[in-house]
C-alpha positions as CSV (number, residue, x, y, z in Angstrom):
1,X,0.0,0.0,0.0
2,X,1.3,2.9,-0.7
3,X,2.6,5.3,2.0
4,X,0.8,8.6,1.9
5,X,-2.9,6.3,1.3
6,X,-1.8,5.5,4.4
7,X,-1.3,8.4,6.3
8,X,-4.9,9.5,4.7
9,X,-6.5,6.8,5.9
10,X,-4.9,7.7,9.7
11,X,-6.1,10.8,9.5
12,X,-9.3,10.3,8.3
13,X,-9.8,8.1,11.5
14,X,-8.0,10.1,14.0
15,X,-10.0,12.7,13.0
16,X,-13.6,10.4,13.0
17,X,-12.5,9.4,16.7
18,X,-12.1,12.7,18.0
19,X,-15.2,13.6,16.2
20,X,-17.2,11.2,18.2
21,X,-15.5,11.7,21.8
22,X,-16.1,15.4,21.0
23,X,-20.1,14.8,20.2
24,X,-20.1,12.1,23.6
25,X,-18.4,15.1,25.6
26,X,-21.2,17.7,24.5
27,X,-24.4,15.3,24.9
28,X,-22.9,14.4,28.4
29,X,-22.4,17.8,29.6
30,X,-25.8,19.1,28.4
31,X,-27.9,15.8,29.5
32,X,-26.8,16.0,32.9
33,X,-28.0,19.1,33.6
34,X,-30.8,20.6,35.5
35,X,-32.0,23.9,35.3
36,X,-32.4,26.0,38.3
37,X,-35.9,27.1,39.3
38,X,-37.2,29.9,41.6
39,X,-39.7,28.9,43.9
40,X,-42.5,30.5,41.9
41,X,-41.8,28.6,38.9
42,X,-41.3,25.5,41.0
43,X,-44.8,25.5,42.4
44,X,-46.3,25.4,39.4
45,X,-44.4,22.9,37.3
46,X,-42.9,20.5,40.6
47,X,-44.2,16.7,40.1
48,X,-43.5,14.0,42.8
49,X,-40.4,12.0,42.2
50,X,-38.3,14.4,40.1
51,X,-35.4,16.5,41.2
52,X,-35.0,20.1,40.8
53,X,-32.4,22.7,41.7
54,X,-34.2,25.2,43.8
55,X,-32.7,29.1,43.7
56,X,-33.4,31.9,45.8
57,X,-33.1,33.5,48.8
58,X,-33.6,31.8,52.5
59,X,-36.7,33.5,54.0
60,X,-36.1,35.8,57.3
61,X,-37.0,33.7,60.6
62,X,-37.4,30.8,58.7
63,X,-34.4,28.8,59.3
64,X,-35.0,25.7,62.3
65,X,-32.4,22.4,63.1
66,X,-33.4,20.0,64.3
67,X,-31.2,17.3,65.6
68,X,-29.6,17.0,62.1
69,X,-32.7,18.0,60.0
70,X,-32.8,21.9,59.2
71,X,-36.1,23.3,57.5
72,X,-36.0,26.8,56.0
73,X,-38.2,28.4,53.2
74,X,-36.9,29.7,50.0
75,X,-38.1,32.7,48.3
76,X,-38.0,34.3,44.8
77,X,-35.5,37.4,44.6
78,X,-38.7,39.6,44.8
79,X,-40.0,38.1,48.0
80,X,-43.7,36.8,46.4
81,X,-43.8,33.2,46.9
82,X,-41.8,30.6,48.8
83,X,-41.2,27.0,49.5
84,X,-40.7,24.9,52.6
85,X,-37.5,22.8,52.2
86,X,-36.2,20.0,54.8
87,X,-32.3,19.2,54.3
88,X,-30.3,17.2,55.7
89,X,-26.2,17.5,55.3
90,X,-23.2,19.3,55.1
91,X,-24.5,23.1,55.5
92,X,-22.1,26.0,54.1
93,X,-20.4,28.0,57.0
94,X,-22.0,31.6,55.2
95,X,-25.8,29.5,55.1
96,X,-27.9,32.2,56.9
97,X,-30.9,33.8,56.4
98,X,-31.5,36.5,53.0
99,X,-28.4,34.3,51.7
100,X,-29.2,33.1,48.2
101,X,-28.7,29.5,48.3
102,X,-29.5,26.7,45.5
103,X,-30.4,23.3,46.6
104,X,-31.6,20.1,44.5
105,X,-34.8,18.9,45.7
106,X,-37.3,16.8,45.1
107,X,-41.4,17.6,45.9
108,X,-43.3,15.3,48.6
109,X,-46.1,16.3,49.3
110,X,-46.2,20.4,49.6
111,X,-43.1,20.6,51.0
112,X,-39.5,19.7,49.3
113,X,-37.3,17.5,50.5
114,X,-33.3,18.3,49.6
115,X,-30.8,15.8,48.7
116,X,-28.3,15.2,51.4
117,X,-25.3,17.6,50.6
118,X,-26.4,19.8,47.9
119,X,-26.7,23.0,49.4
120,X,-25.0,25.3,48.3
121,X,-24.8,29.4,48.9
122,X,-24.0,31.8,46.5
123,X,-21.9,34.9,46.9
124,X,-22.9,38.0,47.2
125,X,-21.7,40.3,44.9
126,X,-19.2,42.6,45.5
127,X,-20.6,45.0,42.8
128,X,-24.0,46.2,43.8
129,X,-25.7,49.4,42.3
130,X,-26.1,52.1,45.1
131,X,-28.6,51.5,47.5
132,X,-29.3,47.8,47.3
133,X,-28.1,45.3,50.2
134,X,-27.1,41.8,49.8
């Protein structure tokens, strides 16, 4: 055979192969994912058995523990609706209340249960327009 068929034909396959592991990398990444919901789009589209990631903030005198259960509500940014959530886990050392947190949880009955370890709080932002607290 000659030699530079051969070097076509490597390169046609190196070049399928990374093709493929390149597609397998991109449906893996995007399949995985869940989208984050605020509570007011959670209560309306939450069925029993699936998981969510919850977003938003933790409601003011909302926050109880319980031996190692902790139950909190989570509000939308603009304060209109909120959720009960039970969690039990590892809870972040800045986890207090009007902290935005996101948490992945699942709905049973009207209140949401969070999967052990998954909560997580968000920074606040160092850049804030004049006037607004974190």
């Amino acid at each position: 055979m000659d030699p530079s068929r051969k070097r076509k034909i490597r390169l046609t396959v190196a070049l399928g192969a990374a093709v493929i592991l390149a597609a397998a990398l991109i449906y893996t990444s995007f399949s995985g994912s869940t989208p984050s919901l605020q509570p007011s789009r959670l209560t309306a589209t939450a069925q029993p058995g699936h998981t969510y990631e919850l977003t938003g903030k933790v409601a003011a005198g909302s926050v109880r523990k319980v031996g190692d259960h902790m139950t909190f509500r989570v509000q939308d940014r603009s304060g209109a609706t909120s959720v009960p959530v039970t969690y039990t886990g590892a809870v972040p050392d800045p986890f207090r209340e009007g902290r935005e947190v996101i948490v992945t949880v699942r709905k049973d009955g009207s209140t949401f249960v969070g999967q052990k370890d998954s909560l997580i709080t968000k920074c606040p932002s160092k850049y804030k327009a004049a006037g607004q607290q974190s």
